[in-house]
N, C-alpha and C positions, 0 to 999 in steps of 0.2 A: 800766456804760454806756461806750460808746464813740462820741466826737465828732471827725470825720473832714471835714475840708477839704481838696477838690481841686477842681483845673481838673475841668470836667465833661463832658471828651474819656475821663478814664479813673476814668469812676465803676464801668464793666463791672468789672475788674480787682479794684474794692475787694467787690462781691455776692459774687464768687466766692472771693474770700479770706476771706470772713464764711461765707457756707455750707460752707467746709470746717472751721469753725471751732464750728459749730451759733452762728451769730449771728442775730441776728434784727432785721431793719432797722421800725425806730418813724419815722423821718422823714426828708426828702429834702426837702431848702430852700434856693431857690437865694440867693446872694449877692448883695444889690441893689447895684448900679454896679461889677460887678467878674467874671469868667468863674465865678468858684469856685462849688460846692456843696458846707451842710454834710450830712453824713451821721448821723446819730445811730441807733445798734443798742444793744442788749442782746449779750452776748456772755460766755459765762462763765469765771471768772476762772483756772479750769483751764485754756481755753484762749487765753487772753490771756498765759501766757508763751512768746515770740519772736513774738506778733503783728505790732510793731510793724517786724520786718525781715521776715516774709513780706508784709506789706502793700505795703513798699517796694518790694519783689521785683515783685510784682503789680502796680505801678504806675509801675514805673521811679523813682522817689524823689520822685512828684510826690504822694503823699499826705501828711497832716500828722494823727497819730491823737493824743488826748489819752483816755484811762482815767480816769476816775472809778467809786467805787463806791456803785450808787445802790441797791439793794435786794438781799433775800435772796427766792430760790424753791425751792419744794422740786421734788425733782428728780422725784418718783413713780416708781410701780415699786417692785418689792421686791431688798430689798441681798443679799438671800439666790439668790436665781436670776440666773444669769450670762449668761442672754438677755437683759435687761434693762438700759435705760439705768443704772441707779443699782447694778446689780450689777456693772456694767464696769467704774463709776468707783470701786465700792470697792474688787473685784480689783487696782485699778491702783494704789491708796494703797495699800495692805497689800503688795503689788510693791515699789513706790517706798519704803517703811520697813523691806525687809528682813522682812518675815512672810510665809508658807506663803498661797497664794492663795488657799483653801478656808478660809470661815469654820468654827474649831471646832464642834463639837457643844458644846451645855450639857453632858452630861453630864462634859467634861473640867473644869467650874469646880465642881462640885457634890464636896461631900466623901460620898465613902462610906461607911457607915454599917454 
């Protein structure tokens, strides 16, 4: 979860930095006696690393984003097919560590007989 304080001239800047992000806005609350709105999203923690300078970018540095981790979801989808959200993200860890992007077949684990 991401909880995000700004002036509420450049809340545009912060939707569209979360939807490039797959964020998903939960609330919008304005600040009693003061200009600011807080913003509170879900946002996944894949893509919350360098959030925190694209949001500034998106908002000229008038954002204030604080990260917590409030729960786990599953992603759905199969990890096997690479049209699929949860087959991109695995592609992309097995990229990112250095392994072949094509999950093995079983038969490479299985001893021959």
């Amino acid at each position: 979860m991401v909880e995000i304080q700004t002036p509420d001239d450049a809340v545009g800047g912060i939707y569209n930095c979360l939807s490039q992000r797959r964020g998903m806005v939960i609330g919008e609350d304005p600040i009693q006696g003061t200009p600011l709105v807080m913003i509170k999203a879900y946002l996944p923690v894949e893509q919350s690393f360098g959030f925190t300078q694209a949001l500034r970018a998106a908002t000229s540095g008038r954002a204030f984003p604080q990260c917590v981790f409030d729960h786990w979801e599953e992603l759905g989808g199969d990890p096997l097919d690479s049209k699929t959200m949860a087959g991109t993200v695995c592609a992309d860890i097995r990229k990112r560590k250095g392994l072949k992007a094509e999950i093995p077949d079983i038969s490479n684990f299985i001893d021959k007989l």
